[in-house]
Every structure is written in structure tokens, then in C-alpha cells.
FIGUTOR-247932 format. One line per 8 residues: number of its first residue (from 1); for each residue x, y, z negated of C-alpha. Coordinates in Angstrom, 1 decimal. Example, Ala and Ser with C-alpha at 12.3 -4.5 7.8 and 13.67 -1.06 7.14 Angstrom:
<atoms>
1 = 12.3,-4.5,-7.8 | 13.7,-1.1,-7.1
</atoms>
This chain:
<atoms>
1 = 79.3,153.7,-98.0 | 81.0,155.3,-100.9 | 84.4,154.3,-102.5 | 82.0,153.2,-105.9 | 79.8,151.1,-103.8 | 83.2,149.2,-101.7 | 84.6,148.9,-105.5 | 81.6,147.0,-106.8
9 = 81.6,145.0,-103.4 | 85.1,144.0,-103.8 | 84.5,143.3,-107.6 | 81.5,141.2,-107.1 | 83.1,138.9,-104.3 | 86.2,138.5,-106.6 | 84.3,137.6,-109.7 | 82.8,135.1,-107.6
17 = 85.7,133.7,-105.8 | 87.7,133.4,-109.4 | 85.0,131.8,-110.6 | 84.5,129.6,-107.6 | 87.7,129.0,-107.4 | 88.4,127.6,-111.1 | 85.7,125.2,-110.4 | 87.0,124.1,-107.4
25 = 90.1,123.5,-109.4 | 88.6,121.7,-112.4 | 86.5,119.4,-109.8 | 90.5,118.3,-107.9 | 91.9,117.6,-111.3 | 89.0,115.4,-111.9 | 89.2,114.2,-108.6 | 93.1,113.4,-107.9
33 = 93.0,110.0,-107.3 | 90.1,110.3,-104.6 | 90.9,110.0,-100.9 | 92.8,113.5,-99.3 | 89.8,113.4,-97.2 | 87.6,113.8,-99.8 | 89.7,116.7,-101.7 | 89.8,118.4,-98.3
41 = 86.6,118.7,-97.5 | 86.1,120.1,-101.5 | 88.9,123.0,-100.9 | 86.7,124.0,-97.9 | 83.2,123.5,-99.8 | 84.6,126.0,-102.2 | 85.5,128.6,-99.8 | 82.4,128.1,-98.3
49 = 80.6,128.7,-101.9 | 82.5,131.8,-102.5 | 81.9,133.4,-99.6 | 78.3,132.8,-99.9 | 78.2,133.4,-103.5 | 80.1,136.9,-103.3 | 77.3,137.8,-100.3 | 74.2,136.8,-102.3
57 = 75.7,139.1,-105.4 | 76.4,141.7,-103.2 | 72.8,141.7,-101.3 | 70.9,141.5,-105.0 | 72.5,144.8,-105.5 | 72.0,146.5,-102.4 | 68.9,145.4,-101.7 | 68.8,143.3,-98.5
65 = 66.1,142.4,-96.6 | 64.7,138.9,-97.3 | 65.0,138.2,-93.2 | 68.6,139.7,-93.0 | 69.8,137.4,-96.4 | 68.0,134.2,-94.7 | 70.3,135.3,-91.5 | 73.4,135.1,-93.6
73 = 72.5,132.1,-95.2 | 72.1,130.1,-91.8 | 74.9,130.9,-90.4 | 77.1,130.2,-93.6 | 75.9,126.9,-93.2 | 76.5,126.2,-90.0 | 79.5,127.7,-90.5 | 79.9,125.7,-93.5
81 = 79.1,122.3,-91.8 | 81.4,123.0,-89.2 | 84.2,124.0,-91.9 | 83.3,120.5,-93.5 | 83.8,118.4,-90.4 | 87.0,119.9,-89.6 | 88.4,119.4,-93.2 | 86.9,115.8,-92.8
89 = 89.2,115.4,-89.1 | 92.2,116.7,-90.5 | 91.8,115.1,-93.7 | 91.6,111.7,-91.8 | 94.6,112.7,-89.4 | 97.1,113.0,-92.4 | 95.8,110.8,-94.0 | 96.7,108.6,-90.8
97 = 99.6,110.0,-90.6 | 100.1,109.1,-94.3 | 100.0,105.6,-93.7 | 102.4,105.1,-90.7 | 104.6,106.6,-93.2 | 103.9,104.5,-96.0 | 103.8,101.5,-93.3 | 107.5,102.5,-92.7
105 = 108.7,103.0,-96.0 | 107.6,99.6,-96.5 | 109.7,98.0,-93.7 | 112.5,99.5,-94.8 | 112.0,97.7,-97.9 | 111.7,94.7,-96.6 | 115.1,95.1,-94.5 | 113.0,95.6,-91.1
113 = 113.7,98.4,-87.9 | 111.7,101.3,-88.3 | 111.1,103.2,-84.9 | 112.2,106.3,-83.9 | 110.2,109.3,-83.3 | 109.8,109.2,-79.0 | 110.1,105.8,-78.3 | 107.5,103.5,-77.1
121 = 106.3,101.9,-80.7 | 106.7,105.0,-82.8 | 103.0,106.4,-83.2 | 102.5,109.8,-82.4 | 102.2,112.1,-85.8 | 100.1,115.3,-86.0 | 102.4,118.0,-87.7 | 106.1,119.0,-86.8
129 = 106.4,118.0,-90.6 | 105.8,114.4,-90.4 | 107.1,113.8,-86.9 | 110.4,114.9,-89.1 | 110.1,112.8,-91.8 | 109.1,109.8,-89.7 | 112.5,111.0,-87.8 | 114.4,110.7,-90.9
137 = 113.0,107.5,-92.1 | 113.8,105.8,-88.7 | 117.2,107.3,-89.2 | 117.7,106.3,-92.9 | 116.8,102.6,-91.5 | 119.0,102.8,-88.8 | 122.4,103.5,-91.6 | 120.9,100.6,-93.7
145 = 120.9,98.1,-90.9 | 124.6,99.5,-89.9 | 125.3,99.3,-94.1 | 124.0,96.0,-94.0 | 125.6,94.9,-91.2 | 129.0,96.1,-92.2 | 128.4,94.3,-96.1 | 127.5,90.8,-93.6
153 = 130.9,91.3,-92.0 | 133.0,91.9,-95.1 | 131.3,88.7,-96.8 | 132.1,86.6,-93.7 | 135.5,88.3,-94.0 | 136.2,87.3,-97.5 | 135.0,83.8,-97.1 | 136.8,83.5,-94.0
161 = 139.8,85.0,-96.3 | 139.2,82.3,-99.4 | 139.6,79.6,-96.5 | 142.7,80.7,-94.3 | 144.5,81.4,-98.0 | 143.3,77.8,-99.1 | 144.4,76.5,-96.1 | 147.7,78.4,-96.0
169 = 148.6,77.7,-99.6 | 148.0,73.9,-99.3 | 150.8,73.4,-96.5 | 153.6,74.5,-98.1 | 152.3,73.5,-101.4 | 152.0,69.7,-99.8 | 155.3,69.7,-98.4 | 157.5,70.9,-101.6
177 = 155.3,67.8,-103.4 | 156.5,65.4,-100.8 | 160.3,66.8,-101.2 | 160.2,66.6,-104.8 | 158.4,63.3,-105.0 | 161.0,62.0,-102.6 | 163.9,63.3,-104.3 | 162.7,62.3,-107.5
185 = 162.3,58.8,-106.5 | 166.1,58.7,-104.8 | 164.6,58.0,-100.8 | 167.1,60.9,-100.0 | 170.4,60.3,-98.5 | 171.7,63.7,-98.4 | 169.5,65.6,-100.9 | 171.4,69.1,-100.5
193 = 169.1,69.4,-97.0 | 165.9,69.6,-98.9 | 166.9,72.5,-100.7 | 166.8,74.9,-98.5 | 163.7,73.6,-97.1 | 162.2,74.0,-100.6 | 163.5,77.3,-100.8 | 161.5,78.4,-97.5
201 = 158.6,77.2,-98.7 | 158.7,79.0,-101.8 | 159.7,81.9,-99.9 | 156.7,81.8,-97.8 | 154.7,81.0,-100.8 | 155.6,84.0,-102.4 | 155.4,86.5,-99.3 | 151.5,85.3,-99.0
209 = 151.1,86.3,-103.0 | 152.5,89.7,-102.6 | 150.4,90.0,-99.8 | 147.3,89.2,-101.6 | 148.4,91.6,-104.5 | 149.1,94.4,-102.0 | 145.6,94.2,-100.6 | 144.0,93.8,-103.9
217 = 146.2,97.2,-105.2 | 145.0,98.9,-102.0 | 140.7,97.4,-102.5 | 140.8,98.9,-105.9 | 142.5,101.9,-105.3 | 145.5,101.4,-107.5 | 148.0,102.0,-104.5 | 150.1,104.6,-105.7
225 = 152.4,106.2,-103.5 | 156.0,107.6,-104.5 | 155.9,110.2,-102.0 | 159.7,111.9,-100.8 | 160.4,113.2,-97.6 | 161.2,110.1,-95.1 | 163.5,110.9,-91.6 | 161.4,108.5,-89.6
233 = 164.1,107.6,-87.3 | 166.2,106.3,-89.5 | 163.3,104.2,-91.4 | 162.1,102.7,-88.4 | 165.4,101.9,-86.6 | 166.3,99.7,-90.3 | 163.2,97.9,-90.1 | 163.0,97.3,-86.2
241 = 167.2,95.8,-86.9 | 165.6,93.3,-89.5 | 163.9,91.7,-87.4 | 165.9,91.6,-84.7 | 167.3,87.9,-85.9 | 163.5,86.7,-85.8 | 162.9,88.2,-82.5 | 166.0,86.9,-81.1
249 = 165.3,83.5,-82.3 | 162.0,83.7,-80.0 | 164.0,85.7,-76.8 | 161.9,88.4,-77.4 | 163.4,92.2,-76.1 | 162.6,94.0,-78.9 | 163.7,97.7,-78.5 | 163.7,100.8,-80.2
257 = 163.7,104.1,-78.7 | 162.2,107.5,-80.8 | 162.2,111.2,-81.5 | 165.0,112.1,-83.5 | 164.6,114.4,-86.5 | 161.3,113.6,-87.6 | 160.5,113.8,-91.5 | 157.4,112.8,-93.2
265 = 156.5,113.0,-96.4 | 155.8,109.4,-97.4 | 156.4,106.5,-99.3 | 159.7,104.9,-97.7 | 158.9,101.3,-99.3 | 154.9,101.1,-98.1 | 155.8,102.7,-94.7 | 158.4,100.0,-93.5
273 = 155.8,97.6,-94.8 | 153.7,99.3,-91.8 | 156.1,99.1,-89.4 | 157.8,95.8,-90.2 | 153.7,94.3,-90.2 | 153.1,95.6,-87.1 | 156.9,94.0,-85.6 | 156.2,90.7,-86.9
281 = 152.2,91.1,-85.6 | 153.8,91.3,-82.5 | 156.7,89.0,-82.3 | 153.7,86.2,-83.5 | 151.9,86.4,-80.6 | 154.3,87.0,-78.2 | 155.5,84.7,-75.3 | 159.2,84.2,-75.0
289 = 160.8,86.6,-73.0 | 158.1,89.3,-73.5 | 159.2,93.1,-74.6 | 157.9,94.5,-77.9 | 158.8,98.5,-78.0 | 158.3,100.6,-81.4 | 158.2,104.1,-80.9 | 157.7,107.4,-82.8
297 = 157.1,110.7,-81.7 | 155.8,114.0,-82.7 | 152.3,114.5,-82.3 | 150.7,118.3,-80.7 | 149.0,118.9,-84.1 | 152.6,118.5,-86.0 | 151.9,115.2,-87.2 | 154.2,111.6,-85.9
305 = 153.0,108.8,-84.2 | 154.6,105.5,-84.7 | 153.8,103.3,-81.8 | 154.6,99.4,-81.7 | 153.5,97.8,-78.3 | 153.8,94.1,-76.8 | 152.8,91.8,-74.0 | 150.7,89.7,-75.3
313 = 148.1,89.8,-73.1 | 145.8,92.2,-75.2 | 143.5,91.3,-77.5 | 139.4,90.3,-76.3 | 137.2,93.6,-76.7 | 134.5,91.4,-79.1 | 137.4,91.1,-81.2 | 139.2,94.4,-81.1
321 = 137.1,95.9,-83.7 | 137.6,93.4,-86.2 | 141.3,93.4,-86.5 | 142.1,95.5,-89.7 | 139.7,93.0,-91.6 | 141.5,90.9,-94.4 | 141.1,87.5,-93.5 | 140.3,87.7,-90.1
329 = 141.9,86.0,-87.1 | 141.7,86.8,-83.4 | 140.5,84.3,-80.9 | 143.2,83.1,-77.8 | 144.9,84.0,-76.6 | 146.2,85.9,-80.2 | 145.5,83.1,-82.9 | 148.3,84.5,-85.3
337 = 149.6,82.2,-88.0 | 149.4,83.5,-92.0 | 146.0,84.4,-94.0 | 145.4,87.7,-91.6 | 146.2,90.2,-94.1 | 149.2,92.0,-92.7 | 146.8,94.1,-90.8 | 144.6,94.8,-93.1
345 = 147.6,96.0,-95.6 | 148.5,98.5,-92.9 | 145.4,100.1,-92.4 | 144.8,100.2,-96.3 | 148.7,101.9,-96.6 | 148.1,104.6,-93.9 | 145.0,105.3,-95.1 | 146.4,105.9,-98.4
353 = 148.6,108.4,-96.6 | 145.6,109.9,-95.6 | 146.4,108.9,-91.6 | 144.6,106.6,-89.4 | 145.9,103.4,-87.5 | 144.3,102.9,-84.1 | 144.6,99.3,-81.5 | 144.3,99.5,-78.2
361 = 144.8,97.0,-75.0 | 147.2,98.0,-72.6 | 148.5,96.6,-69.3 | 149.7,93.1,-70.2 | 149.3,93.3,-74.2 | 148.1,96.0,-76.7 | 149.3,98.8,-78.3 | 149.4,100.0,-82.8
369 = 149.4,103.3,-82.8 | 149.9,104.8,-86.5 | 149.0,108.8,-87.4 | 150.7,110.1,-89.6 | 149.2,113.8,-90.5 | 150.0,117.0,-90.3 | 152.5,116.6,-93.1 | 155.1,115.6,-90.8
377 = 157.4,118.5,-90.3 | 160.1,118.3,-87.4 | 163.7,119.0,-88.8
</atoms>
């Protein structure tokens, strides 16, 4: 066969594929919203008609035999039906597949587990392909259950929060009323007593509102720090001896002992906030006669770790990771007084010093550790 004659061949079979081909194209446009089954099986018809139509243009010019053409043409169609019924399977297996998929997206929707690829419920999908995207959608569910999990447990927190404040703000509220009604109506013998009573109250009054404006500064990210380098030592060792009156007043051992010559870069004012939270976190729930130790060390990385540890008696694991939450409050043995926010304002503070705050129970009680990055620079 001459070069000509493979030129015409290969002409002939693409005129007919092209044209073949932009049929087969006009009839999917027309047909997009039929089953993937059915445009399958037409994507196969039309390979099968181009193939058979570029070997019927090709014979008409060199002349085949009637026998050999009647050949060709019955095995193209067996061919063909076999090339039908295997677009018809697959067509049906993805379009299967299709479903599950669909059927998942749908749960997810309506708030509901979607399995994962390999377990017991998941069905079984025919390309690598789908198995992945039926991985990701069973993923994708599993972080909007967590998501909606975690938005359950900060509404409970925040109503939890509206009550203890409600409650909190009523008691002293109710007893300066009852002092000033009584003073006002002369029932007082010695009315210079009340005073200071008053004055507590106020004084408590106010330490819960400057709690509630803290946490609100730190949940909208208005929490600015004045950052200056702070000798941690020194910091600490101030706000441990302000509290040693309180502590006293409870015989608790409260003690002291840390690295000298630490410096952090942080905000002097929010960090004793931190540390004195933490102290009177721990003097609360304290037994008399119990040690509370703050600490502060250098970490390996270069960082400081302030440590403030009690005896307690620890607090229960289902409650352990619930404690930073504003509003919360811990079951017994640990039922602290106040709204529970002072733990809450910590974690919001050293996370604004981009460190972490970590609780964990230890022999008799439980330990704060706060960590302070790599900003810390020994001195």
C-alpha cells in the first residue's frame, strides 16, 4: 500500500470521525438533561459509527469484496452491542455512585452523620475518585458536628453566664437595699458599721463589671496590649504578696519560689491579672491548711512557664475541659463562688500574648500552667 493510498485512508476515517463526532456533540447538547446512562451509551454509539463509517468510506474506494464488508459489518456490531452494554453498566454504576453522594450531601444538610469511607454503613463506590469525595464529605460532616457541638456549648455557656451574673448581681444589690432602707428609716444604732459593709458590696459589685468588660474587650478583639519587657520574678512575687492577707485569712501556705532573671515582653497590667486569677482560683477552692505554689521557669524552647498549683483535690475529667468557658462552674468538689469568668479572662489574655494556658490534675489538686512564648529572653 502506497503513502497516497494510507493518506486517503487516514483522510477518509477523519472526515468521518469529525463529522461523527460533531453530531455526537449536537445530539449531548440536546440531550443534557437526560440520564448519564443514556449520554454514555451515545458517546460509545458514536465511536461505534465512526469507526464503521470511516471502514465503509474506505472499502467503497478500494473495492472490497461484498463477503469481506458483510464480515466487518458483523463484527462492528457485535462489537458495538458489547461497547453499548458496557457504557449502559458503567453508566448505571456512577450513576449509583452518584446518588450515595447526593444521599450524603443531603444529610449533611439536614444536620445528620455521614459515614466514612471503610466502615460498616458506608457503601462501597466504584472509582478511587468518588471513594475520595465520599471520604471528604464524611470528613466535612464530621467538623460540622464538632462546629456544632462546640456553638451548643458556648450557647449553654452564655446562658449559664446571664444566670450566675443575675444571680451574683442580685445578692449584693439586695443587701446594700436592705442597709440603705434600714439606715434611712433610723433602725440603726451605730450606723458607721454599715458603711463599710456597703463599701464591700460596691467593691464586689464593681470587680464583677470589670470582669464582664474585660471578657467582652477580649470576645471582640479590642484587647490591646501595652507590651514592655516584664522581669517575671518580680511581677509574680508582687502579685503572689497581695494576696497573701486573703490566703492568710483562710490558713492557706501560699508560697512562692521561681527562676530569677526571667524577662518577657508583655503587658505588666494583663499578666498580673493572669497570675493574681489563677491565686484567687486557687485560694477559692482550697481547704484550710492546704499549699498553693506559683512558680515560673524557663521553658527548653526559650519561652517561661508560670505555674500555680493547689490541693484541692483536682478537678472531675468530664469537667476538665470546660474550664476556660465564661460562665461555667465546676461540679464538687470545686464549686467556686463569682460568675466564672476569671478563667475565661486568662485564657483570652494569654492568648492575646499569643501563648497558651493548659489545666491539669495532679496528686491531691491540679495544676495552671501558663506559656508564655518564645519571646521570653533570659537576662
Amino acid at each position: 500500500m502506497t503513502t497516497e493510498v494510507l493518506v486517503i485512508v487516514a483522510l477518509n476515517a477523519l472526515a468521518c470521525a469529525v463529522v461523527t463526532g460533531a453530531l455526537g456533540l449536537l445530539a449531548l447538547r440536546m440531550m443534557k438533561r437526560s440520564s448519564f446512562v443514556v449520554q454514555l451509551m451515545l458517546v460509545a454509539l458514536a465511536a461505534i459509527v465512526s469507526v464503521v463509517g470511516g471502514m465503509s468510506a474506505v472499502a467503497t474506494q478500494m473495492y472490497v469484496s461484498t463477503h469481506d464488508l458483510g464480515v466487518f459489518y458483523s463484527v462492528a456490531a457485535v462489537a458495538g452491542l458489547v461497547s453499548l452494554v458496557m457504557a449502559a453498566l458503567l453508566g448505571r454504576t456512577l450513576v449509583r455512585d452518584s446518588r450515595h453522594l447526593r444521599s450524603a450531601a443531603e444529610r449533611l444538610g439536614r444536620g445528620e452523620s455521614v459515614a466514612a469511607d471503610g466502615d460498616a454503613a458506608a457503601p462501597r463506590h466504584s472509582t478511587t475518585e468518588f471513594s475520595d469525595l465520599a471520604g471528604e464529605l464524611a470528613a466535612t460532616g464530621a467538623r460540622l458536628a464538632e462546629s456544632r457541638a462546640r456553638e451548643r456549648r458556648v450557647e449553654e455557656s452564655r446562658r449559664e453566664l446571664i444566670a450566675w451574673i443575675s444571680h451574683d448581681l442580685r445578692t449584693p444589690l439586695a443587701g446594700i437595699r436592705a442597709m440603705a432602707e434600714a439606715l434611712e428609716d433610723g433602725m440603726v444604732e451605730d450606723p458607721a458599721r454599715y458603711y463599710p459593709r456597703m463599701r464591700d458590696q460596691v467593691d464586689r459589685l464593681s470587680g464583677m463589671v470589670d470582669d464582664l468588660f474585660e471578657l467582652s474587650r477580649i470576645h471582640s478583639g479590642t484587647l490591646r496590649l501595652a507590651l514592655e519587657p516584664v522581669a517575671l520574678y518580680d511581677l509574680i512575687s508582687d502579685t503572689v504578696a497581695g494576696f497573701g492577707p486573703v490566703a492568710h485569712a483562710k490558713s492557706l501556705d501560699l508560697r512562692f519560689a521561681g527562676e530569677t532573671g526571667l524577662t518577657v515582653l508583655a503587658d505588666p497590667r494583663e499578666l498580673s491579672r493572669v497570675v493574681g486569677n489563677l491565686v484567687m482560683n486557687a485560694i477559692q477552692h482550697s481547704p484550710s491548711g492546704s499549699p498553693i505554689t506559683v512558680s515560673v521557669r524557663e521553658r527548653g524552647d526559650g519561652g517561661a512557664v508560670i505555674s500555680v498549683e493547689d490541693a484541692a483535690g483536682g478537678i472531675p475529667e468530664q469537667d476538665i475541659d470546660r474550664v476556660f468557658e465564661a460562665g461555667w462552674r465546676a461540679s464538687e468538689p470545686r464549686t467556686p463562688g463569682g460568675a466564672g469568668l476569671g478563667l475565661a479572662i486568662v485564657q483570652g489574655i494569654v492568648t492575646a500574648h499569643q501563648g497558651e494556658v493548659i489545666v491539669q490534675n495532679v496528686p491531691n489538686g491540679c495544676r495552671f500552667d501558663v506559656l508564655l512564648p518564645r519571646r521570653a529572653v533570659a537576662v
